[in-house]
PDB file of N, CA, C and O in Angstrom:
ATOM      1  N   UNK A   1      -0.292  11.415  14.020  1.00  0.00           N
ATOM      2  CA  UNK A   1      -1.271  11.236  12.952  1.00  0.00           C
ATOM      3  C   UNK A   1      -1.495   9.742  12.739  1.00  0.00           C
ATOM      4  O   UNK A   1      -0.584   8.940  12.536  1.00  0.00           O
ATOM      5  N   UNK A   2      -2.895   9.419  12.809  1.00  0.00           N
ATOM      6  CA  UNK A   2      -3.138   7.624  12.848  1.00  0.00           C
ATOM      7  C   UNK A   2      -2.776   7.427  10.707  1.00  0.00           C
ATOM      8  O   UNK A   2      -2.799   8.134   9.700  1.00  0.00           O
ATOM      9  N   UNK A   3      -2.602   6.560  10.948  1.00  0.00           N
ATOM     10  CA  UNK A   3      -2.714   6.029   9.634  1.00  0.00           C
ATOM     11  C   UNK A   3      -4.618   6.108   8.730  1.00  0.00           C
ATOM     12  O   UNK A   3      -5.718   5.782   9.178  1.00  0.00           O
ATOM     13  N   UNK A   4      -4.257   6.613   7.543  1.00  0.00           N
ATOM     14  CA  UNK A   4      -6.187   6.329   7.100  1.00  0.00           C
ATOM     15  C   UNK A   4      -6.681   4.882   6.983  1.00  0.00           C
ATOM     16  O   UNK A   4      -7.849   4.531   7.147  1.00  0.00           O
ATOM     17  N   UNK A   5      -5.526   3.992   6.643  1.00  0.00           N
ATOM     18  CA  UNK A   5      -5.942   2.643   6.126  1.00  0.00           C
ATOM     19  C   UNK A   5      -5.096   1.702   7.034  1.00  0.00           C
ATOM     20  O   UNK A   5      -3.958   1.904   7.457  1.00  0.00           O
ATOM     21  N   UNK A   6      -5.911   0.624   7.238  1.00  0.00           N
ATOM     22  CA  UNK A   6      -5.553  -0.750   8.523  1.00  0.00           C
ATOM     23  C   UNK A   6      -5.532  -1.709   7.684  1.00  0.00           C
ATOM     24  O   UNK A   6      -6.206  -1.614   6.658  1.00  0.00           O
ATOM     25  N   UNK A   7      -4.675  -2.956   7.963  1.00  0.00           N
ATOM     26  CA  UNK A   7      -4.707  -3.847   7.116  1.00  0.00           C
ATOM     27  C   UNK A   7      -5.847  -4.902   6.982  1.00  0.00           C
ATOM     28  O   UNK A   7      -6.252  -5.485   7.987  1.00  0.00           O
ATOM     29  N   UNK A   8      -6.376  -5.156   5.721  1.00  0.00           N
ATOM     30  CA  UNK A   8      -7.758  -5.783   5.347  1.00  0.00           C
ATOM     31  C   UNK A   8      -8.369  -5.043   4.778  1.00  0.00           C
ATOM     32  O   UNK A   8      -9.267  -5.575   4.124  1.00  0.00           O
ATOM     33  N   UNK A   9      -8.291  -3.673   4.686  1.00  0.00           N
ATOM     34  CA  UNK A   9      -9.156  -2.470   4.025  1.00  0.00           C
ATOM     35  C   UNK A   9      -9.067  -2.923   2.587  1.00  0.00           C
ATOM     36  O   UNK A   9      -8.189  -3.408   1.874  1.00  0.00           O
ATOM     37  N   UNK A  10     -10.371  -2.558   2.449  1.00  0.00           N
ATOM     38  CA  UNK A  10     -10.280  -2.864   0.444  1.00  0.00           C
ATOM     39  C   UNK A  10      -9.908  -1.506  -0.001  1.00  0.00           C
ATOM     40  O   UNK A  10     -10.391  -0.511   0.538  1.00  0.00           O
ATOM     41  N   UNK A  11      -8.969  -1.436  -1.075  1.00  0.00           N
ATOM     42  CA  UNK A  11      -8.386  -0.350  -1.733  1.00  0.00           C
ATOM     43  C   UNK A  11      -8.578  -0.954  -3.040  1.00  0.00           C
ATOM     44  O   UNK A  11      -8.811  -2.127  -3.334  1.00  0.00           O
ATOM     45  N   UNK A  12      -8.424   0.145  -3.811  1.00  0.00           N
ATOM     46  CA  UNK A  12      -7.857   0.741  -5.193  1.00  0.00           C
ATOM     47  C   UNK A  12      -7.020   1.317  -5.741  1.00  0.00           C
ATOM     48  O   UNK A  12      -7.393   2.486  -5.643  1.00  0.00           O
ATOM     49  N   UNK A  13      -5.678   1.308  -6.523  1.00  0.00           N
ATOM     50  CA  UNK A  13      -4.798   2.182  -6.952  1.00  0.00           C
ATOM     51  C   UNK A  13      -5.094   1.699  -8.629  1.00  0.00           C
ATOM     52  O   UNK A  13      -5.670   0.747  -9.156  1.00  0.00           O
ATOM     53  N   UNK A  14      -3.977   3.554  -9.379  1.00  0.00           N
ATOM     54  CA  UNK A  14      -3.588   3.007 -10.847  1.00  0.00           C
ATOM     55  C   UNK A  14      -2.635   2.336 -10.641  1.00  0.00           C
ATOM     56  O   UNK A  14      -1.961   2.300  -9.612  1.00  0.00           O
ATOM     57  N   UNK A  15      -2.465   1.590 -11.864  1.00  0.00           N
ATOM     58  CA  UNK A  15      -0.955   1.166 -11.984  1.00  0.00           C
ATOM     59  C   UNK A  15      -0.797   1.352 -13.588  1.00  0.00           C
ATOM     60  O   UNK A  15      -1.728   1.936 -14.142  1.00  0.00           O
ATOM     61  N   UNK A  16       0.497   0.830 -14.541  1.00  0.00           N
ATOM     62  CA  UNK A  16       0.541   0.904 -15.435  1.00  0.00           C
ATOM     63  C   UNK A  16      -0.290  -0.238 -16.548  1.00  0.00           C
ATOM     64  O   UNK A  16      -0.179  -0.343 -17.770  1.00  0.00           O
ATOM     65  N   UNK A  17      -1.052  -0.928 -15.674  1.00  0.00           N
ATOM     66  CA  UNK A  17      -1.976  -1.878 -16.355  1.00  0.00           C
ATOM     67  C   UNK A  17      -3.141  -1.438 -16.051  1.00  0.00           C
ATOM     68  O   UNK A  17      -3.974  -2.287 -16.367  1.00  0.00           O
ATOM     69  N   UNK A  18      -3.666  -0.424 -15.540  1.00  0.00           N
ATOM     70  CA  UNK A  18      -4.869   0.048 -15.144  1.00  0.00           C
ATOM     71  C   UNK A  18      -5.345   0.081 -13.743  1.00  0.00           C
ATOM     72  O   UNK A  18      -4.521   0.359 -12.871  1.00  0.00           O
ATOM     73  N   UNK A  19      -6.838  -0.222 -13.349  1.00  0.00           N
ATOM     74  CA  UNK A  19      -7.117   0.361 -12.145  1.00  0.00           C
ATOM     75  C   UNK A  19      -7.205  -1.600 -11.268  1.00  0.00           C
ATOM     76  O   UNK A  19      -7.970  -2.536 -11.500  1.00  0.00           O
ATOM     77  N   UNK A  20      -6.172  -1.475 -10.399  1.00  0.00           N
ATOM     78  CA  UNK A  20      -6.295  -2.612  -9.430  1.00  0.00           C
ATOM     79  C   UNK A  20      -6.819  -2.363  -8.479  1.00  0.00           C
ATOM     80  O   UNK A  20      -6.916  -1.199  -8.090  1.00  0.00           O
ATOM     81  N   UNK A  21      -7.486  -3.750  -7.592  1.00  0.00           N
ATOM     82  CA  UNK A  21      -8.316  -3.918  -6.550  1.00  0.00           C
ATOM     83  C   UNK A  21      -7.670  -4.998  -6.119  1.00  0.00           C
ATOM     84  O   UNK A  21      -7.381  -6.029  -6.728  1.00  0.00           O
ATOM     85  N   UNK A  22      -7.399  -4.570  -4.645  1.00  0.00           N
ATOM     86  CA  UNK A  22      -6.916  -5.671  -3.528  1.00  0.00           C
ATOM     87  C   UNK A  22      -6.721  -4.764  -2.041  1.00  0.00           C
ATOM     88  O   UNK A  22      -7.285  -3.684  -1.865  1.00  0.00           O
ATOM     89  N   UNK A  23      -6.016  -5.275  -1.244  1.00  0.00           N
ATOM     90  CA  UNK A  23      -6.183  -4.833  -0.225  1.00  0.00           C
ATOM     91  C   UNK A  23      -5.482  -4.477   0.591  1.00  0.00           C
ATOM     92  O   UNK A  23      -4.435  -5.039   0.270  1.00  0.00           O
ATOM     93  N   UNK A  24      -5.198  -3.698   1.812  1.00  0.00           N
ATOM     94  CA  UNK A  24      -3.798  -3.892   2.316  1.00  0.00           C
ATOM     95  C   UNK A  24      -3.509  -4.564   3.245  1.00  0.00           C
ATOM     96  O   UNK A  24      -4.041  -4.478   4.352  1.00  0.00           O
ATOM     97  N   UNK A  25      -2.683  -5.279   2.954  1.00  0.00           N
ATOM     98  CA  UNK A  25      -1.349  -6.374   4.038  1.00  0.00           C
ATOM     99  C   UNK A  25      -0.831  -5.544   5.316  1.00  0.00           C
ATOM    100  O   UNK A  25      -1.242  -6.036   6.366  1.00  0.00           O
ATOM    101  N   UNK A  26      -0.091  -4.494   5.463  1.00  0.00           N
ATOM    102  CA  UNK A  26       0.438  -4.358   5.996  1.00  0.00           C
ATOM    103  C   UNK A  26       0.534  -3.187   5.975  1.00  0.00           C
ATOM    104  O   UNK A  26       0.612  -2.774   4.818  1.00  0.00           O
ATOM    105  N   UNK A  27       0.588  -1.939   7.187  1.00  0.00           N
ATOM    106  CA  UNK A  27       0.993  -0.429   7.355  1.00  0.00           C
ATOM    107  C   UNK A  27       2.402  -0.370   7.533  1.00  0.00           C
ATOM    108  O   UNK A  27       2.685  -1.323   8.260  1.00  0.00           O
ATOM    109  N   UNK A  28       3.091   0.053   7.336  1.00  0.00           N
ATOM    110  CA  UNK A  28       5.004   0.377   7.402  1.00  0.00           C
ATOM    111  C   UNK A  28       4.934   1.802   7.931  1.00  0.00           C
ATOM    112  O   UNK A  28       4.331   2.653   7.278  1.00  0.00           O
ATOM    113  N   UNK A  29       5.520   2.099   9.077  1.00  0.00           N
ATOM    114  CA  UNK A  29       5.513   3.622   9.714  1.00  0.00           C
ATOM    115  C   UNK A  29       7.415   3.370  10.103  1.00  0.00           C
ATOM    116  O   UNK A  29       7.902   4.205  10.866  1.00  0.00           O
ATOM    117  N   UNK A  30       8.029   2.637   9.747  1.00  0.00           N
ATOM    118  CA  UNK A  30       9.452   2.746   9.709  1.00  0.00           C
ATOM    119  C   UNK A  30      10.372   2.088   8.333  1.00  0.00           C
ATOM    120  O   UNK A  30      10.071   1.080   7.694  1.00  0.00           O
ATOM    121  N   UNK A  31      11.366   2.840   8.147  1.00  0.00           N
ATOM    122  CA  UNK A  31      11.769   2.498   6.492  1.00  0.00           C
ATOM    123  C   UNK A  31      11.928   1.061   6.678  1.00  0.00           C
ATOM    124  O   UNK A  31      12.231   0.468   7.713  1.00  0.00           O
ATOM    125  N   UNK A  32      11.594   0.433   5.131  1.00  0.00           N
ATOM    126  CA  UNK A  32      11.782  -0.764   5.392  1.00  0.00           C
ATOM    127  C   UNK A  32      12.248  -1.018   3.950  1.00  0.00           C
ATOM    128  O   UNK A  32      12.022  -0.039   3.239  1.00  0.00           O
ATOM    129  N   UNK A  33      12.880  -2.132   3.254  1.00  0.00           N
ATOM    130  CA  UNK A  33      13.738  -2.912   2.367  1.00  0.00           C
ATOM    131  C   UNK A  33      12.449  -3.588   1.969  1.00  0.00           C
ATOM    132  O   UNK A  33      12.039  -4.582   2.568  1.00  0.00           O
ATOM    133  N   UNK A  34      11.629  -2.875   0.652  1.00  0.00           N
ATOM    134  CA  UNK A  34      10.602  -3.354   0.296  1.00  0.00           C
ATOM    135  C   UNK A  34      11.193  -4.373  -1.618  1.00  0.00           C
ATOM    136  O   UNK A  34      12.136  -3.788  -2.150  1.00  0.00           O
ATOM    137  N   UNK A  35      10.876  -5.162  -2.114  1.00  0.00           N
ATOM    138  CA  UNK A  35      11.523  -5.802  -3.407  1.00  0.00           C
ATOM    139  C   UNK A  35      12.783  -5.212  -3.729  1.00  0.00           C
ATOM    140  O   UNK A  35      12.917  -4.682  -4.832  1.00  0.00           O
ATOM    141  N   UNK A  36      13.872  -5.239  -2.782  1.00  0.00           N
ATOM    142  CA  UNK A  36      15.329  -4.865  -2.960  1.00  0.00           C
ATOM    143  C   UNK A  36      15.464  -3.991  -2.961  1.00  0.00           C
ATOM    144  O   UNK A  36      16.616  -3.672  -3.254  1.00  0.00           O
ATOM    145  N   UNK A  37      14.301  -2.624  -2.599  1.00  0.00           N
ATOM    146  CA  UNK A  37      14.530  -0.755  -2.548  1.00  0.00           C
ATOM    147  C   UNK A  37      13.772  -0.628  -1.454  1.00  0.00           C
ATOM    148  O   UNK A  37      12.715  -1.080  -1.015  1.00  0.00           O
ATOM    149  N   UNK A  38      15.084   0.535  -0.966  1.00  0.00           N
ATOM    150  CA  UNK A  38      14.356   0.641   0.219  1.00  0.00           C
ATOM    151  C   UNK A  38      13.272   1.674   0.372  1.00  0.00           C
ATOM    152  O   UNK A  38      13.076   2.358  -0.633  1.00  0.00           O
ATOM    153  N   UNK A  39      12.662   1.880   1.239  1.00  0.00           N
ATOM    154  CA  UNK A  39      11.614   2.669   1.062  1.00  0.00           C
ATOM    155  C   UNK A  39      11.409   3.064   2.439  1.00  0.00           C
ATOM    156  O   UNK A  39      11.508   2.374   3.453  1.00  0.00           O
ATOM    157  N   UNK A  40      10.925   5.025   2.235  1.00  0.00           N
ATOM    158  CA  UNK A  40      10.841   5.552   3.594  1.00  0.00           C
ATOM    159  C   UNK A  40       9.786   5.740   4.066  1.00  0.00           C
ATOM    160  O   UNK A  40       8.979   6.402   3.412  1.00  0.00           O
ATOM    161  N   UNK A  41       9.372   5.156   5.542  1.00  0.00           N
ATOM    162  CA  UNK A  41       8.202   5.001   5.980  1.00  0.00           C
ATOM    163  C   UNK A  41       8.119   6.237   7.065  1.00  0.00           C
ATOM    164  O   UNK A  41       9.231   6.674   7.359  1.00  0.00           O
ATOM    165  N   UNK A  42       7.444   6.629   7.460  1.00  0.00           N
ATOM    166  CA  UNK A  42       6.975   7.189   9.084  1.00  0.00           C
ATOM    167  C   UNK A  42       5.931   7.167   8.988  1.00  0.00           C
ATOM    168  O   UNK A  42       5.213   7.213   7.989  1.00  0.00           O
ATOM    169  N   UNK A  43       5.577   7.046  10.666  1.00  0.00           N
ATOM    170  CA  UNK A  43       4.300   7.925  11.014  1.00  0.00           C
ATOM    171  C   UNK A  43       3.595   8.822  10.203  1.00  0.00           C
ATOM    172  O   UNK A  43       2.581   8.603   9.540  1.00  0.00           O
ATOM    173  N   UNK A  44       4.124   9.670  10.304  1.00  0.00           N
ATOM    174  CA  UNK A  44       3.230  10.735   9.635  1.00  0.00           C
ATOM    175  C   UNK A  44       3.018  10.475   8.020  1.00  0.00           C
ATOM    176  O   UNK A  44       2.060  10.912   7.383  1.00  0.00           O
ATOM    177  N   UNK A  45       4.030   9.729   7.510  1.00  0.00           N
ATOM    178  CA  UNK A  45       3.687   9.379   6.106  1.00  0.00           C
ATOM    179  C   UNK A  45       4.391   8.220   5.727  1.00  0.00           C
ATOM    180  O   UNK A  45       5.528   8.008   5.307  1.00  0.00           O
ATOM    181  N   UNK A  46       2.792   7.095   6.154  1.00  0.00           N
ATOM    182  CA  UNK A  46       3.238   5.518   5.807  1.00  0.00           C
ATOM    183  C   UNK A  46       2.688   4.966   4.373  1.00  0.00           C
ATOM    184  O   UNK A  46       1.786   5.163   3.558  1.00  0.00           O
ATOM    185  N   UNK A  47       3.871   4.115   4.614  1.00  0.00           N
ATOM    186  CA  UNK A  47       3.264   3.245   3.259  1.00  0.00           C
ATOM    187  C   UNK A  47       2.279   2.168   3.290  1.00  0.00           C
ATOM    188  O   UNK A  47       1.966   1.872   4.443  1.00  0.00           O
ATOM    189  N   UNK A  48       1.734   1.539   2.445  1.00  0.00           N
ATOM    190  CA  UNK A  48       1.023   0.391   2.414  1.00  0.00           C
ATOM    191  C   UNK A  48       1.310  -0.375   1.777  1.00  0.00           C
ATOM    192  O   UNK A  48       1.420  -0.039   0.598  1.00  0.00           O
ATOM    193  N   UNK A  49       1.575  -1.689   2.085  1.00  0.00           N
ATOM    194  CA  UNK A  49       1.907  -3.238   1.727  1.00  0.00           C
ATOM    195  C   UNK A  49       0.685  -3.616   1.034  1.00  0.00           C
ATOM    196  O   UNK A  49      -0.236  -4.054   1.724  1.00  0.00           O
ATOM    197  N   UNK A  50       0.513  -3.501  -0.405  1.00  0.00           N
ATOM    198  CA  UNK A  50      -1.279  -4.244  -0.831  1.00  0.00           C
ATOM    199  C   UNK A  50      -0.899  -4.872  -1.873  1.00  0.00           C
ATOM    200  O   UNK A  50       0.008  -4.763  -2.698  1.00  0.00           O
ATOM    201  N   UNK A  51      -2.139  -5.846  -1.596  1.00  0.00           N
ATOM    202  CA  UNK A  51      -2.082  -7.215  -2.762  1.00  0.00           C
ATOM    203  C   UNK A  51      -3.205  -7.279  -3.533  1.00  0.00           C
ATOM    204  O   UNK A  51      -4.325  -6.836  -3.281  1.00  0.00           O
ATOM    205  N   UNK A  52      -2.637  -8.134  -4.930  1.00  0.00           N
ATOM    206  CA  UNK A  52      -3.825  -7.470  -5.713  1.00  0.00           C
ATOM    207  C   UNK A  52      -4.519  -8.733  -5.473  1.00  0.00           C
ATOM    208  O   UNK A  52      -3.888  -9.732  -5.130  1.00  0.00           O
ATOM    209  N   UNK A  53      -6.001  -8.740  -5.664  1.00  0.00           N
ATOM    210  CA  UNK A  53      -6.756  -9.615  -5.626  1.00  0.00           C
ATOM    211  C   UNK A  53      -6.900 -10.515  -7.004  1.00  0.00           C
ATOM    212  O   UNK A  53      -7.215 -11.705  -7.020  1.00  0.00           O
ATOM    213  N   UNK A  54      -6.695  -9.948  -7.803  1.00  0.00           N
ATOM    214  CA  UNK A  54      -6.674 -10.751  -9.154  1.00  0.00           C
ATOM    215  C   UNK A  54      -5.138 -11.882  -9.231  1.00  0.00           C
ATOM    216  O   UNK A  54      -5.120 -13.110  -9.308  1.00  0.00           O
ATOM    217  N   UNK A  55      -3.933 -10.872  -9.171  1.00  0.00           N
ATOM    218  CA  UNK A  55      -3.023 -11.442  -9.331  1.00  0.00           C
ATOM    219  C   UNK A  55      -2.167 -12.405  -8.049  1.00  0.00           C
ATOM    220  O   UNK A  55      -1.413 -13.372  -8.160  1.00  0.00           O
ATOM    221  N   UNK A  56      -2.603 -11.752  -6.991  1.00  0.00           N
ATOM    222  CA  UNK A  56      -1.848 -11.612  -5.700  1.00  0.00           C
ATOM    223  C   UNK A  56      -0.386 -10.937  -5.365  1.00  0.00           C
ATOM    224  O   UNK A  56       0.276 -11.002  -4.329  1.00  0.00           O
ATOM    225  N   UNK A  57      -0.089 -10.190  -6.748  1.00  0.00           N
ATOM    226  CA  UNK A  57       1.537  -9.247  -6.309  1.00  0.00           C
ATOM    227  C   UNK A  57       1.346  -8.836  -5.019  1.00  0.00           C
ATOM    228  O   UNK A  57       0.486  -9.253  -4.244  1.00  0.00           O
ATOM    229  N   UNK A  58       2.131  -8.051  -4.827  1.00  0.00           N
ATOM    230  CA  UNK A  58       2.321  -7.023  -3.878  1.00  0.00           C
ATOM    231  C   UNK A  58       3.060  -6.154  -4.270  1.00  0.00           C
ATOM    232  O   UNK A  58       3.997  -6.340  -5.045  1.00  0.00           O
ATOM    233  N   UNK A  59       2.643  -4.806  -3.651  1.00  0.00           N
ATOM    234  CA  UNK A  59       2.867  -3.349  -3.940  1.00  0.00           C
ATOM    235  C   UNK A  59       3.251  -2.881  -2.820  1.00  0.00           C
ATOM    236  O   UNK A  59       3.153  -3.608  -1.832  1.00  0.00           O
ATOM    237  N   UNK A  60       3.825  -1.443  -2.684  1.00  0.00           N
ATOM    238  CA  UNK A  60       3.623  -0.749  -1.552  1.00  0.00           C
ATOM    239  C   UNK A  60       3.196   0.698  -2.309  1.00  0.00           C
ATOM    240  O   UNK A  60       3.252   0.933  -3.516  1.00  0.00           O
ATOM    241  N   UNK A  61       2.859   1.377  -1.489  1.00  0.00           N
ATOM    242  CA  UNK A  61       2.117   2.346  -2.293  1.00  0.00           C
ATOM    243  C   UNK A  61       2.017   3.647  -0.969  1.00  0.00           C
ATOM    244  O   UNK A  61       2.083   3.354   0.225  1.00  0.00           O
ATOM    245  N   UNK A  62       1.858   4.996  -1.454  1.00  0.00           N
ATOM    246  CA  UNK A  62       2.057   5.779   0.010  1.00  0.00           C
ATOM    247  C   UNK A  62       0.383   6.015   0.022  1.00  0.00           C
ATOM    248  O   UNK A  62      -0.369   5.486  -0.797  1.00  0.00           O
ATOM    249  N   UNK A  63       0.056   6.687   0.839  1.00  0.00           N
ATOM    250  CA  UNK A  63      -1.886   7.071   1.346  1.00  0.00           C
ATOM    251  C   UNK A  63      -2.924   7.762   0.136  1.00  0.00           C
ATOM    252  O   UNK A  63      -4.144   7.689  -0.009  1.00  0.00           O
ATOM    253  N   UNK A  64      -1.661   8.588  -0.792  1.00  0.00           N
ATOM    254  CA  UNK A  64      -2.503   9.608  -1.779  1.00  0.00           C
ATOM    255  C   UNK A  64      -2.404   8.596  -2.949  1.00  0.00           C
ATOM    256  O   UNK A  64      -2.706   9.029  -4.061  1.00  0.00           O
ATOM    257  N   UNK A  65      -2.032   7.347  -2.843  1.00  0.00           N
ATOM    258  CA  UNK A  65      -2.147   6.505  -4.597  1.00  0.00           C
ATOM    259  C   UNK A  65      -3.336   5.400  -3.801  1.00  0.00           C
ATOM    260  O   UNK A  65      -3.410   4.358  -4.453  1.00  0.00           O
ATOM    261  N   UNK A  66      -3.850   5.399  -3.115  1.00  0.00           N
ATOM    262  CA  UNK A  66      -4.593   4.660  -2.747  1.00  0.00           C
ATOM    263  C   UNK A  66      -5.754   5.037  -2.444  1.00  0.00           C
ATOM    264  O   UNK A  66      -5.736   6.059  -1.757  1.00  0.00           O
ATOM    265  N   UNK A  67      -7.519   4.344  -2.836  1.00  0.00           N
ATOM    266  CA  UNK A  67      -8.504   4.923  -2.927  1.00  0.00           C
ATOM    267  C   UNK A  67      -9.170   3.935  -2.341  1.00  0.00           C
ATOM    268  O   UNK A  67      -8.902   2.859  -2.876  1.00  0.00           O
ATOM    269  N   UNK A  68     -10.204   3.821  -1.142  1.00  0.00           N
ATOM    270  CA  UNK A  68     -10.925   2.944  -0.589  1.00  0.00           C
ATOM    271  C   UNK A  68     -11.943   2.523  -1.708  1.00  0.00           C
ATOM    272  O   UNK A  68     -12.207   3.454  -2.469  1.00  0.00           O
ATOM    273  N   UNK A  69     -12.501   1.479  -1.951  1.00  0.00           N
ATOM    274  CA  UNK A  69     -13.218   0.841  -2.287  1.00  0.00           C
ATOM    275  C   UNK A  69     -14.749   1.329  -1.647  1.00  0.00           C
ATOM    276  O   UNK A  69     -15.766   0.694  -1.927  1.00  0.00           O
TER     277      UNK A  69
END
């Protein structure tokens, strides 16, 4: 199963401050040690590395919290 989103894609997620816009950095299809937790990646269900455009954080987020622009 390809991933839906490549990095540069403009996205959208909630968060607890409301609705952010930025983009994604990076696809993760193997677990990786994301802000000191680790987090489980595969193939079939990867995460996304995205940054916000306002703030520049970074998130990771899995395919169903994320909404193309």
């Amino acid at each position: 199963m390809s991933s839906k989103y490549k990095a540069g894609d403009k996205v959208h997620w909630n968060s607890e401050a409301g609705i952010i816009h930025g983009s994604v950095v990076k696809v993760h299809t193997r677990d990786v040690a994301f802000v000191g937790r680790q987090r489980h990646c595969s193939k079939e269900e990867p995460q996304y590395e995205v940054k916000s455009d306002k703030t520049g954080h970074l998130a990771m987020h899995k395919e169903s919290a994320l909404h193309r622009n």
